[in-house]
N, C-alpha and C positions, 0 to 999 in steps of 0.2 A: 509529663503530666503538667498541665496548665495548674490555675487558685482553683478550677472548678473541677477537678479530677479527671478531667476527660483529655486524650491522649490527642497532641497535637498532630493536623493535616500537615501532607507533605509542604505546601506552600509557607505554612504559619513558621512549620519547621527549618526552611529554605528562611525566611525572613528572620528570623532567631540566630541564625549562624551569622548571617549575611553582616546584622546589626553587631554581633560577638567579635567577629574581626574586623571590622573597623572600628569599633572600639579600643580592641587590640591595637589596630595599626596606630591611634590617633596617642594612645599612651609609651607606643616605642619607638615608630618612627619619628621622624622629622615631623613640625608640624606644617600637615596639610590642611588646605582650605578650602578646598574643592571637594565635592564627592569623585568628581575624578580623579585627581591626584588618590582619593583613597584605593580608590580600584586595583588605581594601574600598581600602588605601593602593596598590596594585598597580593593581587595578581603575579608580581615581581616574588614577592613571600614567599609564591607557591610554586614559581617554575624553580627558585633555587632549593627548595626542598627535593622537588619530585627529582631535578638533576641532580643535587648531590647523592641521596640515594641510588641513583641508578650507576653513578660514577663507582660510590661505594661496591655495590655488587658489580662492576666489573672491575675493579681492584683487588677483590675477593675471589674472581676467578681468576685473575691472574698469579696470585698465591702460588699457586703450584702449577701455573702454567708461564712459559717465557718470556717473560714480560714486568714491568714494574707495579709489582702489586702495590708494595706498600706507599708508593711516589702514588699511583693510582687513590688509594684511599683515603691519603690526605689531603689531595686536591678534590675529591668528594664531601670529608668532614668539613674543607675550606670553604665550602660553595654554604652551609647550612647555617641558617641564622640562628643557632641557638647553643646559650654557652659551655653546655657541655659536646658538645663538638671541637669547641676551642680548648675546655682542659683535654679532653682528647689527642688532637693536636699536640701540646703541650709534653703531654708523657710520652708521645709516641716518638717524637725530636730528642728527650730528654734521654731515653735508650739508645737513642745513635751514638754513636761514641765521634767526637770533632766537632760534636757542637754544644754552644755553651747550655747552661743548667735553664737558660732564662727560655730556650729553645730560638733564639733568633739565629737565622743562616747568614752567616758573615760575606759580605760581598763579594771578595775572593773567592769564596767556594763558589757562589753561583755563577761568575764568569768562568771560572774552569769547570764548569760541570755545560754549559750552556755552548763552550770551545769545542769539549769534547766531544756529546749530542752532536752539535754540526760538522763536527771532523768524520766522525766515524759515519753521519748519515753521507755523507759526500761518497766517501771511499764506497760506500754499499751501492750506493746508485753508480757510479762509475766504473766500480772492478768486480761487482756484484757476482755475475757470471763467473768472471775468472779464476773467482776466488773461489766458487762453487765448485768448478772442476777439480780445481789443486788441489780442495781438501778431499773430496771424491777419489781424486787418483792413491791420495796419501794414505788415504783408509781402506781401497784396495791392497797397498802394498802392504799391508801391517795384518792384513786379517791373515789368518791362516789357512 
């Protein structure tokens, strides 16, 4: 409702928002001078929202499905600009057990987590097959 009680048209409405986040952006981003710079800063705002959500939900399905949920949903909460995403992050580090209270991943670990990712994706694209039969045959010989 506008001062005069009557319920704003889609454009006034569209103009209200529009004015609302760049306002927004001009008080958290960097400052911009441009209306361009506000757009594209807005703009940016909003594709890392809609992706870290979408990261989220498939991090969420990977939960209980093969794959790195929880790696998945923090590189989701990491994309979203807002700070409780980052206490988020924070508690979710703090329950790992090797990493410190403060949650920062100490550089060691991320070369050895980065070796092994590319060790093991090698081995899969290279013996992939092979390896497929062997445990195939293996789990032939053990069924009953």
């Amino acid at each position: 409702m506008d001062a005069d009680g009557d319920a704003p048209n889609g454009h006034e409405l569209r103009d209200r928002v529009v004015a609302a986040a760049f306002e927004a952006e001009r008080r958290t981003g960097r400052a911009e001078e441009t209306e361009a710079e506000l757009r594209r800063g807005v703009t940016i705002r909003i594709a890392r929202m809609i992706g870290g959500f979408v990261v989220i939900g498939i991090g969420i399905a990977l939960l209980p499905l093969p794959g790195p949920g929880w790696l998945t949903i923090i590189i989701g909460l990491s994309l979203l600009p807002f700070a409780w995403a980052e206490r988020t992050i924070s508690l979710i580090r703090s329950k790992v057990p090797g990493i410190p209270d403060e949650g920062r991943i100490p550089t060691r670990t991320w070369i050895i987590m980065g070796v092994m990712t590319v060790t093991f994706l090698t081995i899969s694209l290279l013996f992939g097959k092979q390896i497929g039969t062997w445990i195939g045959d293996v789990w032939e010989s053990v069924r009953p």
